[in-house]
N, C-alpha and C positions, 0 to 999 in steps of 0.2 A: 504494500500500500504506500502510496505516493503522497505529500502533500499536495505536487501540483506536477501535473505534465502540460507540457507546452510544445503544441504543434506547430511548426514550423521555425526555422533556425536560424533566418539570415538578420535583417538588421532590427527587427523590432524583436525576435524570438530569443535568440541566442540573448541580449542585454537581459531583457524580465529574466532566462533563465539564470545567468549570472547572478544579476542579485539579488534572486529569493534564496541561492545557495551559498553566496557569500552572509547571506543573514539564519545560515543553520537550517534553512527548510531542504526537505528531501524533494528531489527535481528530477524529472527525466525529459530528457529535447530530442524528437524523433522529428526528421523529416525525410520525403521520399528522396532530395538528392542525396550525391555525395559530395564532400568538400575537399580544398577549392572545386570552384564549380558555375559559370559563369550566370549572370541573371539580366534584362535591360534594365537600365539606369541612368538617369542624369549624371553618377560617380559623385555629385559635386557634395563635399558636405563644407557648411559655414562654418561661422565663428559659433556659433552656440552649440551647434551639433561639438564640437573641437572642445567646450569647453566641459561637456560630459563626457568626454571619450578621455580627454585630464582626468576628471573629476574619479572616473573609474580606474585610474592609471594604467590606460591604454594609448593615450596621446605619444608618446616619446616610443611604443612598440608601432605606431603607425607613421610617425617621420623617419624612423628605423629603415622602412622599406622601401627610402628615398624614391619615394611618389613627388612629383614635383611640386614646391609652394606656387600658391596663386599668390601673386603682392599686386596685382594690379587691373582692372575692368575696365572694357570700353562696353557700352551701351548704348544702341544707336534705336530712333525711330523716324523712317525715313531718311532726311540731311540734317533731325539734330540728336548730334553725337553727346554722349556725356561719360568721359573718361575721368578715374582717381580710384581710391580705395577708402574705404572705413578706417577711421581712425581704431587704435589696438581697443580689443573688446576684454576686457580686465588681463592684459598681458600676452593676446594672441593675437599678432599682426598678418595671420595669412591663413586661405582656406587650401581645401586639399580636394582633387577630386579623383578618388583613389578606384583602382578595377576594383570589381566586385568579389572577384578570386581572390585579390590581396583582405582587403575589409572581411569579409564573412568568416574565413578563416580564420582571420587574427579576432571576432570576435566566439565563435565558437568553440576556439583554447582557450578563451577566457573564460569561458560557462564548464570549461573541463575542468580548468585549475579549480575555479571553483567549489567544485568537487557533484557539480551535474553530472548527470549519467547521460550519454547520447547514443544514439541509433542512429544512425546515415543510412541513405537508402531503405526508409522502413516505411513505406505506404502505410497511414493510417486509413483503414476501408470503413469503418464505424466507430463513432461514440456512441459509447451505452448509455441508453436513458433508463431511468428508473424514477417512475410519478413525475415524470416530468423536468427530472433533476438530471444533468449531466454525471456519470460516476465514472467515465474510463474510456476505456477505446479498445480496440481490436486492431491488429495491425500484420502487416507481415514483410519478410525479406523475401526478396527475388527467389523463388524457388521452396522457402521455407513454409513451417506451421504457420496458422494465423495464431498469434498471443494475445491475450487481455491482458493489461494493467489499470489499475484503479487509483484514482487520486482523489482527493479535498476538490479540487477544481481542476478544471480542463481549459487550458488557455490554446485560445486560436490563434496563431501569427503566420497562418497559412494563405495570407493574400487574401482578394476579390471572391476567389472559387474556395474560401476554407472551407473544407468539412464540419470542422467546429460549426460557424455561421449558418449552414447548410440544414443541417442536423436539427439545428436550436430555432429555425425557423426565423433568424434573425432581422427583422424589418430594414427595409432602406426606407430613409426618407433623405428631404433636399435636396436630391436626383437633380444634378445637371448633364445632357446629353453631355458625350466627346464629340469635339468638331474639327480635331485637327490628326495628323497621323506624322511618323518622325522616322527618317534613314540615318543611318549613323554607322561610322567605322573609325580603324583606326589608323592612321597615318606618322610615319616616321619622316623625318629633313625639316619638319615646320619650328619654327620658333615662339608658337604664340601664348600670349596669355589669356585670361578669359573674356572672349567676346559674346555678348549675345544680340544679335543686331535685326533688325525687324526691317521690314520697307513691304507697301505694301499689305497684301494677305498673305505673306511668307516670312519666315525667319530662318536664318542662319546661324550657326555658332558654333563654335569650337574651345577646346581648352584643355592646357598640358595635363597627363595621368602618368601612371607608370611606366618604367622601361624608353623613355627619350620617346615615347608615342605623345599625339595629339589627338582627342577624340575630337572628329567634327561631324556636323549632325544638322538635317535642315527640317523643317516642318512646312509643313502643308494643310489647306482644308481639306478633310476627307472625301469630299465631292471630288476632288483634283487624283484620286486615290489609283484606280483604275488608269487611268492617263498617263499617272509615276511609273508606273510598274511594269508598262509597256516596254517602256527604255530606264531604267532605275540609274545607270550610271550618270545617261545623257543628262537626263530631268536632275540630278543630282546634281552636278555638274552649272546647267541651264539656273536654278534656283541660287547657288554661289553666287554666280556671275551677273545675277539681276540684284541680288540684297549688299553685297557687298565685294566688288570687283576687284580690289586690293588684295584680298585675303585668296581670293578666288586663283588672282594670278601667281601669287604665292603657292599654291598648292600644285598647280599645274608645276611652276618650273622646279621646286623644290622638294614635293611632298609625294613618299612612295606609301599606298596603303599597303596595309599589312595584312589584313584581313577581308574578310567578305563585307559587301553592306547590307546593315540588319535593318528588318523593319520592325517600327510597333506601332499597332490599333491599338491605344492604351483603352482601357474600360474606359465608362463615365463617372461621371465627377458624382461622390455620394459620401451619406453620412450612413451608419449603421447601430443599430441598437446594439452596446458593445459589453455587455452583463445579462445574465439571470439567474436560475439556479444551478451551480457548479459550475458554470460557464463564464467567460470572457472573451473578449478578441482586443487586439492590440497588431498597430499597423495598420497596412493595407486591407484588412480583412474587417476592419472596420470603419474604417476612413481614408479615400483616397481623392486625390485633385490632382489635375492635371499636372505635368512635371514642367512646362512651361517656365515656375517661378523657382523649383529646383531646388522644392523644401522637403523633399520625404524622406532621404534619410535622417535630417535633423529633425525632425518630426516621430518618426522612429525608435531614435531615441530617446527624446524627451517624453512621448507618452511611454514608454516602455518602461521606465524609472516610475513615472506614476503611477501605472497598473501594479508596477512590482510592491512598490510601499501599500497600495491599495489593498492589495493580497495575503504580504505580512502585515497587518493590522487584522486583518479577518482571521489568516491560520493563529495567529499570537493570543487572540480574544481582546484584543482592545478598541476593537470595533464589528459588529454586525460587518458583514461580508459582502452582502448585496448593500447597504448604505455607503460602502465605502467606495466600493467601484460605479456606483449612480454616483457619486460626488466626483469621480475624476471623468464620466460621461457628461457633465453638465461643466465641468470645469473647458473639456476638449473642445467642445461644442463654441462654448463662447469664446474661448483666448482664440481659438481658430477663425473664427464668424469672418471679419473683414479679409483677411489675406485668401480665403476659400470663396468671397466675392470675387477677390481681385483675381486670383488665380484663373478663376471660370473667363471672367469675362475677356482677361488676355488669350487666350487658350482660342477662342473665337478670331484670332489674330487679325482684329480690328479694335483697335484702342477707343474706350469710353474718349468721350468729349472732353470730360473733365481730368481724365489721367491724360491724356494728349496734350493738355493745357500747360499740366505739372512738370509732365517729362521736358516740355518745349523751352519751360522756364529754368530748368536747371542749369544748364549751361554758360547761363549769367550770373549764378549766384551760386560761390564758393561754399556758403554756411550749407544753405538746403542740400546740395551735391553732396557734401560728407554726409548728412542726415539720410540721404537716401543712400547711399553706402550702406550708410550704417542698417536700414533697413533691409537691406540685402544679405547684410553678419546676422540678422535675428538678434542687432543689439537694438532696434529702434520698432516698436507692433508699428503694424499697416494703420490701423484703426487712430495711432496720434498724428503716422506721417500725414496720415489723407483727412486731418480734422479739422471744419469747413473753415474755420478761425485760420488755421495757422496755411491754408491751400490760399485764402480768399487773402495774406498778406503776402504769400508769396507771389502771386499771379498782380500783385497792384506793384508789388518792388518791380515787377519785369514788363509793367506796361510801360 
């Protein structure tokens, strides 16, 4: 018997299973890959993400694996450009946008050290219900018995398609369609640092990772999807060359990819009811947005931290179990609200009025530009950057 199993193991799974184990709870982390083991991703994690990945003393095992620092962004929409960086975010002056083979595994030793128990490659096929309470799962290896193990509670970190969510009959609500789809590969000769540049209904961008690669990545409206994919290189190629022609011909003279180009139809944009009894989800399995603004894995592990304390409060008895994780579903819901505006409606890669107004303004004004940096570290919420007072002063300094 388990305190707590938790399905799925990459960046929101593996942290909760870390630190219900590092707080004494008995922990097992099954998921059907094996690691390393590659997954799609933005890679990028910010300053906030950076300062949990410290805070867990993992930061200095992931600069370890000289993934290259970010110190510097351009950000463009149409022809106004807005280049600098955030000022340091309590002592962290650069973000990292690490493969996923590197990250997952460097967090899944940590759920071992721990002293988690894991399964790699273990399909979970069922969670057991009993009265309507989640008690366990069934699972199996390639070829082997199916096993039951039983826990306190059953944490989902298995994505959009968890089991867990599946099982539990788990609601979505705030449902915004997807409208855009994303090619991406990886390229060795480039030099660049993090651009994300928009023109148009299209966006471009790229930005250094591990091993002297450069992931570069365009996005499209899904209507335009079908069209891509006829010629994926050309139209990949064609979409550079229209967003941002600099970088484009940089690539051409310089840049050898390395690998194949992937595509992704990311899900839609949604919230999910993420507790009940025996039950949880954390991550994508319970809330996911567009990667557009290139907050999931920070997001990942900041809810991952609070389902975890959530959890230990409920096995410890110092809190009711379901009140404690309805407290960190209503905590998600709200600190998330504005940037899961923002996200949706960038993602539509047609910029609101009033953020076209803001972004148009920054280029004139030194203060706001670090501010909006800073918004970009997750040192600064959406909700004070875009507060109609402080938009409505910045938009009269730049008339």
């Amino acid at each position: 018997m388990y305190d707590a199993i938790v399905v799925g193991a990459r960046c929101a799974g593996s942290p909760v299973a870390m630190l219900l184990a590092r707080s004494g709870h008995r922990v097992l982390l099954v998921d059907r890959a094996t690691f390393p083991s590659d997954t799609p991703s933005t890679h990028y994690v910010q300053q906030r993400g950076l300062l949990l990945l410290r805070k867990w003393g993992l930061l200095d095992r992931l600069v370890e694996t000289k993934c290259a620092p970010i110190t510097h962004m351009t950000i463009s929409r149409d022809d106004s450009v807005i280049s600098g960086f955030a000022d340091p975010v309590d002592g962290i002056t650069e973000a990292y946008a690490p493969r996923r083979t590197v990250l997952d595994k460097l967090l899944l030793d940590a759920a071992v050290e721990a002293g988690a128990e894991v399964r790699e490659g273990y399909p979970v096929r069922e969670i057991i219900v009993e009265d309507g309470r989640a008690v366990g799962i069934r699972g199996q290896y390639a070829g082997g018995e199916l096993t039951e193990d039983r826990a306190s509670i059953i944490i989902g970190a298995d994505g959009r398609g968890s089991v867990v969510a599946t099982a539990m009959e788990a609601p979505f609500y705030n449902v915004v369609p997807a409208a855009s789809f994303i090619y991406y590969s990886y390229y060795s000769g480039l030099n660049w640092s993090f651009n994300s540049r928009f023109r148009g209904d299209q966006q471009a961008a790229g930005w250094p990772t591990h091993d002297g690669l450069t992931l570069v990545a365009i996005m499209r409206r899904r209507e335009r999807f079908e069209e891509f994919r006829a010629d994926p290189e050309g139209s990949f190629t064609e979409v550079l060359r229209a967003v941002v022609p600099d970088l484009a011909a940089d690539l051409a003279a310089n840049g050898t990819r390395e690998e194949r180009l992937y595509s992704v139809r990311y899900p839609d944009n949604y919230y999910r009811r993420c507790h009940g009894p025996g039950w949880a989800l954390v991550g994508d399995a319970g809330y996911h947005k567009d990667p557009v603004t290139g907050q999931g894995i920070s997001d990942a592990f900041e809810h991952a931290e609070l389902v975890a304390e959530a959890v230990h409060e409920g096995l410890s008895g110092q809190r009711p179990m379901e009140e404690a994780l309805a407290a960190f579903e209503r905590h998600r819901d709200e600190e998330s609200a504005a940037v899961y505006k923002l996200t949706c409606a960038l993602s539509e890669l047609a910029f609101p009025p009033d953020v076209a107004a803001v972004l148009d303004a920054l280029p004139g004004n030194p203060a706001a530009r670090t501010e909006f940096f800073g918004l970009i570290a997750g040192a600064v919420k959406a909700a004070d950057f875009f507060a109609p007072a402080k938009v409505a002063k910045l938009l009269g300094s730049s008339a």
